[in-house]
C-alpha positions in Angstrom: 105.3 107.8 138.8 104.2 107.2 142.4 100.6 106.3 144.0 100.8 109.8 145.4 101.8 112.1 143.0 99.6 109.8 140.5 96.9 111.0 142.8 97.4 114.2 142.7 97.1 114.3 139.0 93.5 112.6 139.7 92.7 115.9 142.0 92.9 118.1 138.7 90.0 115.9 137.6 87.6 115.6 140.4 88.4 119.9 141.1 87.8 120.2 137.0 84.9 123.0 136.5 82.3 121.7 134.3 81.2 123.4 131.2 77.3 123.4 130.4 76.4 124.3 127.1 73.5 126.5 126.4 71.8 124.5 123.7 72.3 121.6 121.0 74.7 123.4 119.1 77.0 123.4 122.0 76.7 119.7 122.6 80.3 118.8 121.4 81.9 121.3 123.1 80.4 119.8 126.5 81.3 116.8 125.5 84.6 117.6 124.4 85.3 119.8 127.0 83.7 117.3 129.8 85.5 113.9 129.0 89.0 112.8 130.6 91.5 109.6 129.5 93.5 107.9 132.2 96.0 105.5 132.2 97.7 103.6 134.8 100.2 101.0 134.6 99.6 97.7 135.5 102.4 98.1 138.0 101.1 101.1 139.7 97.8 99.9 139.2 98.8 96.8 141.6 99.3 99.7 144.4 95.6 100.8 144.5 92.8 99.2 146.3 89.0 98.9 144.6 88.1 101.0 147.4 90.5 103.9 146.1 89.5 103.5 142.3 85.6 103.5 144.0 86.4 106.5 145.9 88.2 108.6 143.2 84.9 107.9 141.2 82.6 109.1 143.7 84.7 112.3 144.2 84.2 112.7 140.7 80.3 112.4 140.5 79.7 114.0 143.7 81.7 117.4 142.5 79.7 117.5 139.2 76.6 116.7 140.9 77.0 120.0 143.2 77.9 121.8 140.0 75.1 121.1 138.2 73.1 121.7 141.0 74.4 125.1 141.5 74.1 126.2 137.6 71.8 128.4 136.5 71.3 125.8 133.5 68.1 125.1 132.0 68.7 121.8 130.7 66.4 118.9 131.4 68.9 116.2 131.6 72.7 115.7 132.9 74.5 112.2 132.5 77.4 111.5 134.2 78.8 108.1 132.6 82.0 106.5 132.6 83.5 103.9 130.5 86.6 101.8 132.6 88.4 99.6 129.9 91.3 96.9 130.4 93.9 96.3 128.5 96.7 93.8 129.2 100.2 94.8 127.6 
């Protein structure tokens, strides 16, 4: 795979719709429904700036920002977290 189309596949990610549950018992499902693996090889990886990485991220949190914002959700609290692990191999 290629920087580009790899990007591409990123897009699907930061367009995602976001689900917000109505309550406790719907807490997993958000989760679930909410949460997104990547990998990159260290090969492709070496084609990618900090900048880029940084940018994809803020794509990300600005798109679920505006979502929340728009919902008609009465939640009290959102958390957007990520986790960014290393692995050599």
């Amino acid at each position: 795979m290629n920087k580009e189309k790899f990007l591409k596949e990123l897009d699907e990610i930061v367009e995602d719709k976001i689900f917000i549950g109505n309550n406790k018992q719907n807490l997993e499902e958000e989760i679930s429904r909410n949460s997104w693996s990547i990998s990159i090889s260290q090969q492709l990886a070496n084609h990618f700036t900090v900048e880029e990485i940084r940018g994809f991220f803020r794509a990300v949190i600005t798109n679920r920002t505006d979502q929340i914002k728009k919902s008609n959700s009465k939640n009290e609290c959102f958390f957007i977290h990520g986790l960014i692990r290393y692995q050599k191999g």
